[in-house]
N, C-alpha and C positions, 0 to 999 in steps of 0.2 A: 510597490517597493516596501522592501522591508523597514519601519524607522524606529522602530526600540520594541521589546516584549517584557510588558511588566511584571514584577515579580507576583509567583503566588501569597496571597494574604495567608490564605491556610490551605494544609494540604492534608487528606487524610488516606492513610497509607497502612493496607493489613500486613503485619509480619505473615511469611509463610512459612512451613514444615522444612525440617532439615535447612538445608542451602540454596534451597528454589528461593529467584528474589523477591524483593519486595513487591505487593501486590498493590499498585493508587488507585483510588477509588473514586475520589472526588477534589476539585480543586475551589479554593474560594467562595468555601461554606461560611455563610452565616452563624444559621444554626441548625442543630443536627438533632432530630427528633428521634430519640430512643423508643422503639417501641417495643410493648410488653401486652401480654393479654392479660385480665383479671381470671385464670382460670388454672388446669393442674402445669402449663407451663410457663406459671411464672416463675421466675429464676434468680436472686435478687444477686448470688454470685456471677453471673453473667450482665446481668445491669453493670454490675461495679468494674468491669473490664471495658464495656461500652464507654462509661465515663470515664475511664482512663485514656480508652480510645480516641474520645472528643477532644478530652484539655489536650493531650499530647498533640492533637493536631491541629489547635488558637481556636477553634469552635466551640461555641455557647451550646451546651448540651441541655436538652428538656426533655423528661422522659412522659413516652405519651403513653396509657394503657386504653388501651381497646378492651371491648365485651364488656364494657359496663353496665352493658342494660342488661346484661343475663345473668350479674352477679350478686350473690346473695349480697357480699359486703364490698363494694366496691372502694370503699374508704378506707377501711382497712390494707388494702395493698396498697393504696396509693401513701399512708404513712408508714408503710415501711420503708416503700421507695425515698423517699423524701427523707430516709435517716442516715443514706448512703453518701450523699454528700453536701457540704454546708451550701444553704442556698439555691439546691437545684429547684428547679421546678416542675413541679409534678400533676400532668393534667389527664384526669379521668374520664373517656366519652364514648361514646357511640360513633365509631368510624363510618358507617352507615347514613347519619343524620345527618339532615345539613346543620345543624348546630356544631359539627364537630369543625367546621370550617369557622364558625364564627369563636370558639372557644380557642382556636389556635393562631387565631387574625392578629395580634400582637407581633408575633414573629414571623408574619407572612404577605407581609403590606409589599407595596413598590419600591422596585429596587432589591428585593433583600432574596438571597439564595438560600434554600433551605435542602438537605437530605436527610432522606428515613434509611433506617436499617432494623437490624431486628430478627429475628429465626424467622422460618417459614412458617405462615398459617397465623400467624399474630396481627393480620390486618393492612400491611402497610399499603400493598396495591389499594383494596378500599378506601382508606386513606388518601390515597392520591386523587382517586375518581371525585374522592368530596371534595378537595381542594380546587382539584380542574373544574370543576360541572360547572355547562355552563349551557346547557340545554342541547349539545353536542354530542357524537358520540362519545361513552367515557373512553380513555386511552389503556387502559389496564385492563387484562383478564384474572379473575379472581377466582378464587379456590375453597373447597371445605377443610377441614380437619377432622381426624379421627377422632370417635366420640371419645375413646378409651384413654386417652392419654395427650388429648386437645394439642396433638404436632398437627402442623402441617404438610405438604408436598412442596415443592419450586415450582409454585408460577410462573414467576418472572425470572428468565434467565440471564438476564444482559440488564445494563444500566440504563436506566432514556431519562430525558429533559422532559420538562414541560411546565407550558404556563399557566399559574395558577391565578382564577377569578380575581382574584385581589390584586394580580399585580406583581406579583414577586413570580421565582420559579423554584420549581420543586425537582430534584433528585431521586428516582427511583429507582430500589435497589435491591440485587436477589436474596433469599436468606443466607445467613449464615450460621452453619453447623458448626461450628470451631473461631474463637478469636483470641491467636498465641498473643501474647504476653515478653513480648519482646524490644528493649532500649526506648521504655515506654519512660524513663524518671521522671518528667517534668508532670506526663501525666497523672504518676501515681502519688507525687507530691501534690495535685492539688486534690486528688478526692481522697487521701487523709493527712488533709491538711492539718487537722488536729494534733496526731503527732511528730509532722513535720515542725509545728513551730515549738514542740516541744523536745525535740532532736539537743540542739543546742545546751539544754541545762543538763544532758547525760556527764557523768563525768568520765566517758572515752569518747574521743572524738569518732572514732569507729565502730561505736558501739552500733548492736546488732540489735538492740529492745528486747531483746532472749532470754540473756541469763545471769549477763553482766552487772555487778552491783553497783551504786549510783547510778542507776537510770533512771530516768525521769517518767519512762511510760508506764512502767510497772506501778511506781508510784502513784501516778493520778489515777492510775485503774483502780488503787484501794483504797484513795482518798476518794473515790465517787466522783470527780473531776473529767472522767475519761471514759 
């Protein structure tokens, strides 16, 4: 028998193209691991969509970069990423190693649900296999990328579960070549939250931060404040 169905905590939901509806993807995410490679495609405009995509849907977004062992400067992408929104967290590793399980064990303990997303070829099936391994076979088929321009192919075409060594479960997820920008506001109030709390001292309430004079974001931009 049926006796109640609890609500979702969080739901993360891609806008799609034209009028095709909404596309769900995961429900009752903890936290939702952004991934990125340290290589020619990282994209730190498509990061900032990702984190809009999280806050908008109540998940704790941490951006993971993969190929850090192959990268000249892997600290350098990692504070760029980390300038994109106040407080994200931003963790550097080798998806390959089993360290990358133990670097990522904060948000992946018992109990706690986590999903990866991310383009194709940026690591996340490997990612998964470090998290599940558990002397089993791994659950994910994993892919190269093109030297010329480090995309990837679609591995993975469909979503799966699975449990990870630690305890929690993990969210597997296909790439994504496009992610529209649609009735995202809450999201995009928190990853610039900067000039959202500076919104209020514009003197239009409708002000656009553009062109309009008494606004306040222009202002902290050439006070150095912004």
């Amino acid at each position: 028998m049926l006796h109640r169905r609890p609500d979702r905590r969080t739901l993360l939901q891609r806008a799609a193209e034209g009028k095709r509806p909404t596309q769900l993807v995961a429900a009752n995410v903890d936290t939702l691991f952004i991934v990125a490679s340290c290589n020619a495609d990282f994209n730190l405009a498509r990061l900032e969509r990702y984190l809009a995509f999280a806050n908008d849907a109540g998940t704790n977004p941490v951006i993971v970069l993969t190929k850090a062992d192959v990268a000249d400067d892997a600290q350098n992408f990692a504070q760029q990423a980390a300038t994109l929104q106040r407080g994200v967290a931003v963790i550097a590793i080798n998806a390959r190693s089993a360290d990358a399980a133990t670097a990522l064990g904060p948000w992946c303990g018992p109990g706690s649900t986590i999903a990866i997303v991310g383009s194709s070829g940026v690591g996340k099936s490997t990612l998964v296999n470090s998290l599940v391994a558990s002397g089993s076979r791994l659950p994910q088929q994993t892919g190269n990328v093109r030297a010329s321009d480090s995309k990837g192919r679609h591995t993975t075409t469909a979503r799966s579960l699975h449990a990870m060594a630690g305890g929690g479960w993990v969210i597997d997820t296909p790439g994504v070549r496009s992610l529209h920008m649609k009735d995202l506001g809450q999201g995009l109030d928190v990853l610039f939250a900067e000039i959202t709390e500076l919104a209020p001292s514009c003197k239009f309430r409708n002000c656009t931060h553009d062109h309009e004079p008494g606004c306040a974001v222009p202002a902290a931009v050439a006070a150095g404040t912004l």
